[in-house]
C-alpha positions in Angstrom: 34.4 -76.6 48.2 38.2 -77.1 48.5 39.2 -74.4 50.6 42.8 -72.8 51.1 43.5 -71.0 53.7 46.5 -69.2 54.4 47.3 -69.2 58.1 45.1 -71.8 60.0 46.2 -72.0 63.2 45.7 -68.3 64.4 42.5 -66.7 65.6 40.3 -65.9 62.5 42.3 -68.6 60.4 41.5 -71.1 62.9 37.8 -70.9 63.2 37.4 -70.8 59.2 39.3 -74.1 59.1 36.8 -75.3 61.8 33.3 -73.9 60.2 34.7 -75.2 57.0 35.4 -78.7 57.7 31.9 -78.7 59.7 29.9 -78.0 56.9 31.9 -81.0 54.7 34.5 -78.8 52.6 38.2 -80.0 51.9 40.9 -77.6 53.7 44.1 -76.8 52.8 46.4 -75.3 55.3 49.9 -73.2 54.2 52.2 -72.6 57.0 55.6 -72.4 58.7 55.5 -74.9 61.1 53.8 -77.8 59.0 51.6 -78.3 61.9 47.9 -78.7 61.2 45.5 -76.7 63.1 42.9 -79.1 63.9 42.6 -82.8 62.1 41.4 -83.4 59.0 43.3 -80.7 57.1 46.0 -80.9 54.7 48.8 -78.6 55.4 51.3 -77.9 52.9 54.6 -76.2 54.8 55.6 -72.3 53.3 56.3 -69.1 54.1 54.2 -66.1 52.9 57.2 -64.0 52.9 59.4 -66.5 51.5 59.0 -70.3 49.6 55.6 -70.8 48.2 56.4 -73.5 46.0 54.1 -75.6 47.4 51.1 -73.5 45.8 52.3 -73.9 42.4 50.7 -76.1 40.1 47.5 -76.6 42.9 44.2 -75.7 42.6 41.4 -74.6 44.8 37.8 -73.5 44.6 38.7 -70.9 47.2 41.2 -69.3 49.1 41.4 -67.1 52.7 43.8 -64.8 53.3 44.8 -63.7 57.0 47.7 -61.9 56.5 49.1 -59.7 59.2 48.8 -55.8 58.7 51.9 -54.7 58.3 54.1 -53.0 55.5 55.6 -56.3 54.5 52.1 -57.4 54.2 51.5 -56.3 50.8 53.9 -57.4 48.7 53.2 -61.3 49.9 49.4 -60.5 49.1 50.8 -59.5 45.7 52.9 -62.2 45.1 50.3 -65.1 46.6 47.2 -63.0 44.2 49.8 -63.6 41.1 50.4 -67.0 42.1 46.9 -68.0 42.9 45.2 -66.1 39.6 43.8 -69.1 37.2 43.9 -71.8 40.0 41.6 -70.1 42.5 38.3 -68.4 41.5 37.5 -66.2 44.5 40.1 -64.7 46.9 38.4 -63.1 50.3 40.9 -61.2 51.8 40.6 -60.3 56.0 40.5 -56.3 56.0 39.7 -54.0 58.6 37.2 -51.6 59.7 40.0 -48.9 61.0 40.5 -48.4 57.3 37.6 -45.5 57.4 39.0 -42.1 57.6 38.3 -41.1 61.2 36.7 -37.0 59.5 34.3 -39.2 57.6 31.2 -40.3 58.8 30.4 -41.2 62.4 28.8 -44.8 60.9 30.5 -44.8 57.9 29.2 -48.1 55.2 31.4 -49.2 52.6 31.1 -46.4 50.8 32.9 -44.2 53.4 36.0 -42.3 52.6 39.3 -44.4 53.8 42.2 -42.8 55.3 45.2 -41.9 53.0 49.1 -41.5 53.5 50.1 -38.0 54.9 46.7 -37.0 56.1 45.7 -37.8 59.5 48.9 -37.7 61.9 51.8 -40.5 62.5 50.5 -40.0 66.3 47.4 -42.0 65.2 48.1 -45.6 65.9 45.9 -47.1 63.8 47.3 -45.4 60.6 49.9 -47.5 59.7 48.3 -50.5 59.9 45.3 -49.3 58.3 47.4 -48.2 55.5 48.8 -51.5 55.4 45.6 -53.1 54.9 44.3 -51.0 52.1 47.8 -52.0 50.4 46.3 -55.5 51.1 43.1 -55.2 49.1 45.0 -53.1 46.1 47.1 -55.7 46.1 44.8 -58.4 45.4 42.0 -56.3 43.5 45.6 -55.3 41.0 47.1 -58.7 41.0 44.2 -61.6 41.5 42.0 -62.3 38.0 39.0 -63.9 39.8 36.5 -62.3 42.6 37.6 -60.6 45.4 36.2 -60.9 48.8 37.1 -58.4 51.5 35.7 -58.8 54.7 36.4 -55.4 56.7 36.2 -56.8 60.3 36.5 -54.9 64.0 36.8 -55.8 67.1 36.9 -60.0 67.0 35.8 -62.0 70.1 35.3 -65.7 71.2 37.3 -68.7 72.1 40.6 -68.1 71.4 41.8 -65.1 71.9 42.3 -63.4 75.0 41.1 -59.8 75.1 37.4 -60.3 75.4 37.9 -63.7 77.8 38.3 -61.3 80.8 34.5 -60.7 81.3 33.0 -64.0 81.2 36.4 -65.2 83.4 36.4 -62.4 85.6 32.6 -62.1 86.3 32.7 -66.2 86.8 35.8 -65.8 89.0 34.0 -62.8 91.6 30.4 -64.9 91.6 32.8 -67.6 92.7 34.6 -66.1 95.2 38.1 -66.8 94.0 38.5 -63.3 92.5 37.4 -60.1 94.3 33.6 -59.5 94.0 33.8 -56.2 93.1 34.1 -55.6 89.2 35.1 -52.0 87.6 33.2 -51.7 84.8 34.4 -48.5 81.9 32.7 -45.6 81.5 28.9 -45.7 81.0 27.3 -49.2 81.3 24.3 -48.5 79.2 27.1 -47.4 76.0 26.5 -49.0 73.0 29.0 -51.1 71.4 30.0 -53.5 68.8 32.2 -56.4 68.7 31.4 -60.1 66.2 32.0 -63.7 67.3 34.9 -64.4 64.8 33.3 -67.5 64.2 30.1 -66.1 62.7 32.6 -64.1 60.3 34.5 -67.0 59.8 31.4 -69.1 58.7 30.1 -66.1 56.4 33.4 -65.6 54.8 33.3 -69.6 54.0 30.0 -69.5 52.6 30.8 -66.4 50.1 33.4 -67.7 48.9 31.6 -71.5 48.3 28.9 -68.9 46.6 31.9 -67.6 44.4 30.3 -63.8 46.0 33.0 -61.1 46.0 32.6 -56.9 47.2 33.7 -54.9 50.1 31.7 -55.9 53.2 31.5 -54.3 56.8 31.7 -56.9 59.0 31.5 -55.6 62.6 28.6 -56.2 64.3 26.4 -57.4 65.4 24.1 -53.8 64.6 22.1 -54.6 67.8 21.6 -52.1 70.7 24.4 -54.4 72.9 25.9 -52.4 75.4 28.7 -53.0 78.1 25.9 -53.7 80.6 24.2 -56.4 78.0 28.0 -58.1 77.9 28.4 -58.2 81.7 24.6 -59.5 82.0 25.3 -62.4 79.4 28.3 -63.2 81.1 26.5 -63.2 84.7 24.3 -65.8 82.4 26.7 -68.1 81.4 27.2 -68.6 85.4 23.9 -68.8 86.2 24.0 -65.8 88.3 22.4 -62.0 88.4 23.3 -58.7 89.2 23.4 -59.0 92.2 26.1 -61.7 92.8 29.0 -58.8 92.2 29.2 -55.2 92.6 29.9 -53.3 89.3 31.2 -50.1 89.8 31.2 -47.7 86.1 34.4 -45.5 86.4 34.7 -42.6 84.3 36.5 -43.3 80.8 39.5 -41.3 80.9 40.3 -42.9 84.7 39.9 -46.0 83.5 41.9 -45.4 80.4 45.1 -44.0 82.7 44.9 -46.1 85.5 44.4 -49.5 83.6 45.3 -49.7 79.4 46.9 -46.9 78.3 50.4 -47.9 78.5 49.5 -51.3 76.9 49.0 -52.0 73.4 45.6 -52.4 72.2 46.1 -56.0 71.0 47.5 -57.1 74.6 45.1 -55.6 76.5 41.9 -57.0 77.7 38.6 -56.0 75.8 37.3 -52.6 77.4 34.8 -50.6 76.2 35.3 -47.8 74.6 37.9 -48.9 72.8 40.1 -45.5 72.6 41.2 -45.9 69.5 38.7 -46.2 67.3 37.1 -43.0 65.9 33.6 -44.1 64.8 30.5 -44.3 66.9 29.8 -47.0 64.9 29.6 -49.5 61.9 27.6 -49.9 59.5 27.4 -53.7 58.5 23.4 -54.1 56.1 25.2 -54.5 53.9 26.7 -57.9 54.9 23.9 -58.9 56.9 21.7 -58.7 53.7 24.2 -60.9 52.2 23.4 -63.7 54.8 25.8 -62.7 58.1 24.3 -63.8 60.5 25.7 -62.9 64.4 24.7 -65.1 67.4 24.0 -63.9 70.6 26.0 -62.2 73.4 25.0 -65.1 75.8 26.2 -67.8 73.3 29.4 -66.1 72.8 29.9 -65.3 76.7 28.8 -69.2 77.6 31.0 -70.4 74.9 34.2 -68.0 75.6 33.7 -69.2 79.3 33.4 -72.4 78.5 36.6 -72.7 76.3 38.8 -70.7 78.8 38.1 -73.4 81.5 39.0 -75.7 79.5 42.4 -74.4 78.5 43.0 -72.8 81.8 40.9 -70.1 82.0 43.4 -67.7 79.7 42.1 -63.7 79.6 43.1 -62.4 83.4 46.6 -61.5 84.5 47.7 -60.0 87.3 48.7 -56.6 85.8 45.4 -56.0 85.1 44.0 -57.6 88.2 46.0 -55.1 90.1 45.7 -52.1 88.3 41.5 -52.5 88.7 41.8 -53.2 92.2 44.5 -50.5 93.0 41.5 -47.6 90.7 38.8 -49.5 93.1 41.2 -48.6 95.9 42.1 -45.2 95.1 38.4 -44.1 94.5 37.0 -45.6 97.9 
């Protein structure tokens, strides 16, 4: 498959250029900077907002879309769909599960009612850009002639991005000894929860659209009973060590929620469970796994996280968040 993908050298972007060029297909990268993301990729230099020109007269067997989700978000979906209709036969484009109407069901599938403009409050935070991202997939499903792919994804971890990082780094850091041993864990340990290795998405997304497959798929996973607990264990794992090398203390959600993330944005904050604001219990993602998803474990993903952030410097702790756990630990002793 010739693949395009439309911002490579993010987070999702990044590891479908990767799992793409591992399994033999041609990438094409557009971006701003005309760097490419990893070698072996073409990268023709645009901006989604602005000079596409260097789409125009190309063709692809398939093309990802990464776009932000924001209310300028849209229109350059609609404008790179029109381009892109005749030279590209499938278009996945990288949706959300915050889309679901938080009064619908507790696991809502894909055929759970979505939220719409003017019903739930501007105080939600997720509204806007969950409005923005339904824009996104009207915008292709009006303005793209092939087969539409929209992946609704959640919370994303693995290497490269920051918020999940902080368990395997932190627990590896207090079995150490070069960051304090005891480690505040949120709310109840034995809470389920969900999160996906972006690369298994990435890889899924790649092999749908190489299948020419379209629909609306759930993909936040992994539908196992994980819990906070099973994520500390796996990253106590990737060290080699047990519970008993640190001292996890659960603290109460809303104490954790004041004392550590609720002045920070969700996006800059590290990975806590549960994630305040998401509405739903859960996802439900058969759908997807019937059509081949597959998730790997939480011991691969914490191993491979850990592994990663040593390498670049061991990214995912600051000392805002260092402090604020230590001054909770602290103030409840």
């Amino acid at each position: 498959m010739r693949l395009l993908v439309l911002g490579g050298g993010g987070f999702l972007g990044y590891h479908a250029v990767a799992e793409a060029l591992a399994v033999g297909h041609e990438v094409t990268v557009l971006s701003r900077s005309g760097k490419p993301p990893v070698d072996g990729v073409e990268v023709l230099v645009g901006d989604r907002t602005g000079d596409l020109s260097a789409l125009r007269g190309r063709t692809w067997d398939g093309v990802l879309d990464t776009f932000n989700d924001t209310r300028e978000g849209a229109p350059a979906i609609a404008e790179t769909a029109r381009l892109l209709s005749g030279a590209v036969p499938a278009y996945a484009y990288v949706s959300g599960m915050s889309v679901y109407a938080p009064s619908g069901p507790r696991v809502p599938d894909e055929t759970g009612p979505v939220r719409r403009a003017g019903v739930e409050p501007d105080s939600d935070v997720l509204q806007e850009r969950s409005l923005a991202k339904l824009a996104g997939e009207a915008a292709v499903t009006e303005h793209f002639d092939g087969v539409a792919l929209f992946p609704r994804v959640g919370i994303m971890v693995g290497p490269r991005t920051e918020r999940y990082t902080w368990w395997p780094v932190r627990i590896a850091g207090a079995v150490a000894g070069t960051l304090p041993r005891t480690v505040l864990l949120p709310g109840d340990p034995d809470r389920p929860v969900q999160y996906s290795d972006a690369r298994d998405i990435a890889r899924w997304v790649t092999a749908m659209l190489a299948a020419g497959r379209g629909g609306t798929f759930n993909t936040v996973g992994p539908g196992r009973p994980d819990s906070v607990r099973t994520v500390v264990d796996a990253c106590l794992a990737a060290v080699g060590a047990d519970a008993d090398a640190v001292e996890l203390v659960p603290v109460e959600d809303e104490a954790w929620l004041e004392a550590q993330v609720a002045d920070v944005e969700q996006e800059e904050r590290p990975l806590w469970y549960p994630e305040d604001q998401i509405p739903q219990d859960a996802i439900d993602s058969a759908a997807a796994l019937a059509a081949g998803l597959v998730f790997r474990s939480a011991a691969d993903t914490a191993a491979e996280t850990l592994a990663w952030a040593q390498q670049v410097g061991e990214p995912g702790l600051t000392d805002t968040f260092l402090d604020r756990e230590q001054a909770l630990l602290r103030r409840r002793s």
